[in-house]
N, C-alpha and C positions, 0 to 999 in steps of 0.2 A: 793031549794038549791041542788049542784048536791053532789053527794056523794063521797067519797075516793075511785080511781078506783084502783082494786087489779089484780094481776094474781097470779094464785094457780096451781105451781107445785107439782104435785105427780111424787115424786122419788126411784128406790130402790139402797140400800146400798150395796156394794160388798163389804165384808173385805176378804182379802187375806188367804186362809186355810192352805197356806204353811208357813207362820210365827207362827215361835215357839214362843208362849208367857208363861212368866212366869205362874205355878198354881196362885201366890200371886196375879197375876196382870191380873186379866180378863176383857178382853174391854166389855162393857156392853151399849150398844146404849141409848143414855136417849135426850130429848131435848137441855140439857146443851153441852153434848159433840159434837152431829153436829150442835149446835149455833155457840159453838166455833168454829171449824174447819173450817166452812161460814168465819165467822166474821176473820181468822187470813187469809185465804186464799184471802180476800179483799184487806185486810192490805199488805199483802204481791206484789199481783200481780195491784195493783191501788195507794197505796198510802194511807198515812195518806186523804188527800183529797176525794179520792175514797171512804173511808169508813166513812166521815164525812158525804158523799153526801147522801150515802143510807141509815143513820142511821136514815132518817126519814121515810125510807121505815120498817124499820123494827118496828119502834114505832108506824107505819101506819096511821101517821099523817105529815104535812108536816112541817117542823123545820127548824129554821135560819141557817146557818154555823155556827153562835158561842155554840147557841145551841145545834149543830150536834156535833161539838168540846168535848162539855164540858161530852157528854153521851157517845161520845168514849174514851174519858178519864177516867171516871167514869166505863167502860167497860173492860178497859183494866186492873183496879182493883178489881172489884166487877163479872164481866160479866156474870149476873144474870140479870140486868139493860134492856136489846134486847134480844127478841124472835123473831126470825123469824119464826122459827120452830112450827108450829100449830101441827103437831103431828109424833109420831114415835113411830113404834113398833119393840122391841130389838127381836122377834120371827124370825119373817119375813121381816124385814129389810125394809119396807116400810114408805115412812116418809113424809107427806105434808109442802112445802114450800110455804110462799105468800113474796109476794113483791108488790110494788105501780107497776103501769103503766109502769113509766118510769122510774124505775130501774130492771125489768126483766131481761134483758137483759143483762146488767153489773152482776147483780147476779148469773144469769146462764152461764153466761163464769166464773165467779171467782169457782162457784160446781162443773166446770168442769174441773177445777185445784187445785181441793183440791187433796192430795197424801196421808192424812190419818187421821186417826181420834185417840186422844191421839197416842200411841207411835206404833197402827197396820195400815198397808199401805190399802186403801181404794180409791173406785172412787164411783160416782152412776152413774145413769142413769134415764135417762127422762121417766114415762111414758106418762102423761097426761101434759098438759096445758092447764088450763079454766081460764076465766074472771069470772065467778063466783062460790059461794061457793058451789051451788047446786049441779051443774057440776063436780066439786073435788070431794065431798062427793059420788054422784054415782060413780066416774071414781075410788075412792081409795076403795072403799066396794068391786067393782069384782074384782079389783089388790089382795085387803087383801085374799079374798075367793079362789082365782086363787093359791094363793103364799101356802096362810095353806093346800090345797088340796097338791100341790108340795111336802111342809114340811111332809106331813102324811106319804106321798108314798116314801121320800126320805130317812128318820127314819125305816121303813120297821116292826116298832111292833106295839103295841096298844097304840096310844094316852093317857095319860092320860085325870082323870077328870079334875087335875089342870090345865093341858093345854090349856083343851078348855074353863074353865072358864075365862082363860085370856085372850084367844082369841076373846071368847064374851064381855070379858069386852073390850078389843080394839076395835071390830066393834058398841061398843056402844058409845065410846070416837069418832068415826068418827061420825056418827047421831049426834051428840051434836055440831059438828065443828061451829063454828061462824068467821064473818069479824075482 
């Protein structure tokens, strides 16, 4: 039996530094928030249609239309229901995307017209694309390491312990990555 063919984008996140955001209201990168932003930027530049289509990419299984229907409905209320999003770290703004085969591509034009994530303006950028998980996992471990090396030097003091233990704890969230 052959298997569910995937491609596995690694992306990083640009949010925009010159938007004043409220203290109250701090954007905080989490899976939920660029699920959403995927998921309305589909909705928006495809179509109800368009995002029935992929919504079995993202369940990474393949699903009827009425089925597709009924989990973008169910999405549009709950949108907890679709993960695309296999991982994101709110440090370094690095965040792995998968998609079936044959919705990459639709997917990766709708990320690339995403304009913001909750209410701060935001684009990414491609680094990697692999077909397999292997692949991701090495290509996002020298991104993650490349980018925290950047953050250290960008920050200009002494790292915290907390820092790095969260940062370890993200390079250990990517070793765990699964299809």
């Amino acid at each position: 039996m052959v298997g569910f063919k995937n491609r596995y984008m690694v992306m990083e996140i640009f949010l925009d530094p010159n938007k004043e955001l409220p203290v109250d209201d701090p954007i905080i990168l989490t899976l939920f928030n660029v699920s959403k932003a995927i998921k309305d930027s589909i909705f928006i530049n495809f179509g109800e249609c368009g995002l029935a289509s992929s919504l079995g990419s993202f369940q990474g299984e393949q699903l009827s239309i009425w089925c597709s229907l009924y989990f973008w409905w169910s999405s549009l209320c709950h949108m907890h229901d679709v993960c695309v999003v296999k991982y994101v770290n709110p440090t370094t703004k690095v965040c792995v995307i998968r998609a079936s085969r044959e919705d990459y591509q639709k997917l990766w034009s709708a990320i690339s017209l995403v304009s913001s994530i909750g209410n701060c303006p935001a684009f990414f950028n491609l680094l990697d694309l692999s077909g397999s998980i292997k692949a991701c996992r090495k290509s996002a471990m020298s991104c993650e390491e490349a980018k925290f090396k950047q953050y250290k030097l960008g920050k200009g003091v002494e790292v915290t312990d907390e820092l790095n233990q969260q940062m370890h704890n993200c390079l250990e969230r990517i070793k765990v990555l699964e299809h």
